[in-house]
Steps between C-alpha positions, in 0.01 A plus 500: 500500500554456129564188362785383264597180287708371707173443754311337226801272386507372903146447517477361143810307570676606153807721398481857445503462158214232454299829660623739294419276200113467614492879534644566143267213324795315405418143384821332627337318781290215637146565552538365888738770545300778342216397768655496779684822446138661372343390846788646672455830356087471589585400832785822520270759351811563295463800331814500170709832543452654121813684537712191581332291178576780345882463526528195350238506207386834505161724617210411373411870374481644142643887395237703321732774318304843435629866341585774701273647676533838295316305205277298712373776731072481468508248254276234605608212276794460719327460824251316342721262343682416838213490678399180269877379481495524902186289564624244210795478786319482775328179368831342457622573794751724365664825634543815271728748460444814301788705348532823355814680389635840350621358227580188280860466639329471838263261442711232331764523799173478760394192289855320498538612882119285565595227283853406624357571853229194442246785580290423222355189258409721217432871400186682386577818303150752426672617214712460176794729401605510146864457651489133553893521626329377842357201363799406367721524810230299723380231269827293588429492873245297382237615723157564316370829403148586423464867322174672448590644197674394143819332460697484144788317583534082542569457820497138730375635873271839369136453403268750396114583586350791260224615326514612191549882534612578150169334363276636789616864388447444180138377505436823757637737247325303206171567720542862456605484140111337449358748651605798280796639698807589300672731755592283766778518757683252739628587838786231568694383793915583445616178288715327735277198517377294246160540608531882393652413175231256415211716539634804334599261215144391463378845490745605284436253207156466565460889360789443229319216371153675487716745292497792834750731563719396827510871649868560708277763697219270569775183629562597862724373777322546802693348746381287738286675727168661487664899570695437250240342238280779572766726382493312204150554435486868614746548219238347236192699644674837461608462180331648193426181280368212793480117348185357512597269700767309725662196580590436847757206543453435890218601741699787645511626158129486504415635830712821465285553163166471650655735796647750247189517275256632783753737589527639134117473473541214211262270500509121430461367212326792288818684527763254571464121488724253656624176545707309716572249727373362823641332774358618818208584723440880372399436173124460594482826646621660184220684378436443171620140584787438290541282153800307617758200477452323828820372653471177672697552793405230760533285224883608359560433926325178518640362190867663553497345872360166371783444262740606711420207766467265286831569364636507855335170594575342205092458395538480140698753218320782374468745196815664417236822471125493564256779393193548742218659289345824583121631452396804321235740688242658287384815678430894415831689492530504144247695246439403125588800279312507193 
């Protein structure tokens, strides 16, 4: 038989609500009491019922929002990401829910729903859209939300964990400029996210700058999925005049490359170099192994989690917007041209 308050408060000899205030961590009360109900509750087994706490100050459990599963599909950021999130959780004894929606509209209504509900303490989202109209609407619930991504506006509850994809493109680009290449392209996830924006940006100006041509033909949208990236690329290899080499702004970018090249018979680098960026556990079977950006994912989820909490419990304040730093691999997918 399960045990209630009301069998601690008759052992303990105290009111209901002198238990109720030992459960919650409330200091309105005398250390005598606080003792006697604590041995109670030892002598009870009492195990709390989460889902009654939970109706009076809310579940301990924290929302990590991610995009629709038509952009996500066989990315492994995402999953990696959560995974680190989720055991950031699990150390603080906290629940998680993951959401997904078809659309924006969706997701702010499945947010409000949570929130009102006292489902959740404070929101993870995996990725920034350039439409910050969401941010807006939930930053006077005044719950906290940590994005992985870049946030422009000023906002009181919304705090932002990035790296600095506009620079990281650039210097990857800038890489191929030293090495002789003129003709480059850049195959680019749709720009929808500021993440996309910022890396395309970086490529761009890195080859106005070095006084390049940006080629319309050479800038490709190629969705978000490696069928349709190696599209993208099958386009390039069957045209008459190839660049010399390619930027690839995400890891699915790269993979459909290396897939498309041994089925055109082009090899890597001497006929087609490329860059990119790395985030997951492919990469090192990539053969050559790939000159890359790599993406920091565990920590983007360890830091992201870590501010959330201490948000939520009140730790300390932090950074409006912090950048984690990223490292550049070295490696043989790119050839000098003299």
């Amino acid at each position: 038989m399960a045990h209630t308050i009301y069998d601690i408060a008759r052992i303990a000899k105290v009111s209901k609500s002198t238990v109720s205030r030992v459960l919650n961590n409330k200091s309105n009360i005398s250390e005598e009491s606080r003792l006697r109900v604590l041995k109670a509750i030892e002598e009870l087994e009492y195990q709390p019922s989460k889902l009654a706490r939970a109706l009076s100050t809310g579940f301990d459990a924290i929302m990590i929002v991610s995009r629709s599963t038509k952009t996500t599909a066989s990315n492994p950021f995402f999953s990696e990401i959560i995974n680190s999130i989720s055991r950031k959780a699990e150390d603080e004894n906290f629940d998680v829910i993951l959401q997904t929606s078809k659309n924006s509209k969706e997701e702010l209504e499945k947010c409000i729903t949570k929130i009102k509900a006292k489902m959740i303490k404070g929101i993870i989202m995996l990725s920034s859209p350039i439409n910050e109209d969401f941010f807006k609407q939930l930053d006077g619930f005044n719950i906290p939300i940590v994005v992985i991504g870049k946030v422009e506006g000023s906002y009181t509850n919304v705090f932002s964990i990035d790296t600095n994809n506009y620079q990281d493109s650039y210097n990857l680009t800038k890489y191929l400029i030293d090495h002789g290449h003129r003709d480059i392209a850049c195959l680019h996830s749709p720009l929808d996210y500021y993440v996309s924006i910022d890396r395309l940006e970086g490529y761009k100006n890195c080859m106005k700058e070095n006084g390049l041509p940006v080629r319309k033909e050479w800038v490709i949208d190629s969705g978000y999925t490696v069928e349709s990236a190696s599209e993208s690329i099958k386009g390039l290899f069957d045209s008459q005049e190839r660049p010399t080499a390619v930027f690839a702004t995400d890891d699915l970018k790269v993979m459909s490359i290396y897939r498309s090249a041994v089925q055109h018979g082009v090899s890597i680098p001497d006929e087609l170099s490329i860059v990119g960026y790395s985030n997951s556990n492919f990469s090192p079977f990539l053969s050559p192994a790939l000159t890359s950006i790599e993406i920091p994912v565990k920590k983007l989820g360890d830091a992201g989690s870590q501010f959330l909490f201490d948000i939520i419990k009140k730790n300390k304040n932090v950074q409006a917007r912090t950048i984690i730093p990223t490292k550049t691999i070295i490696e043989n997918s790119v050839r000098k041209v003299e």
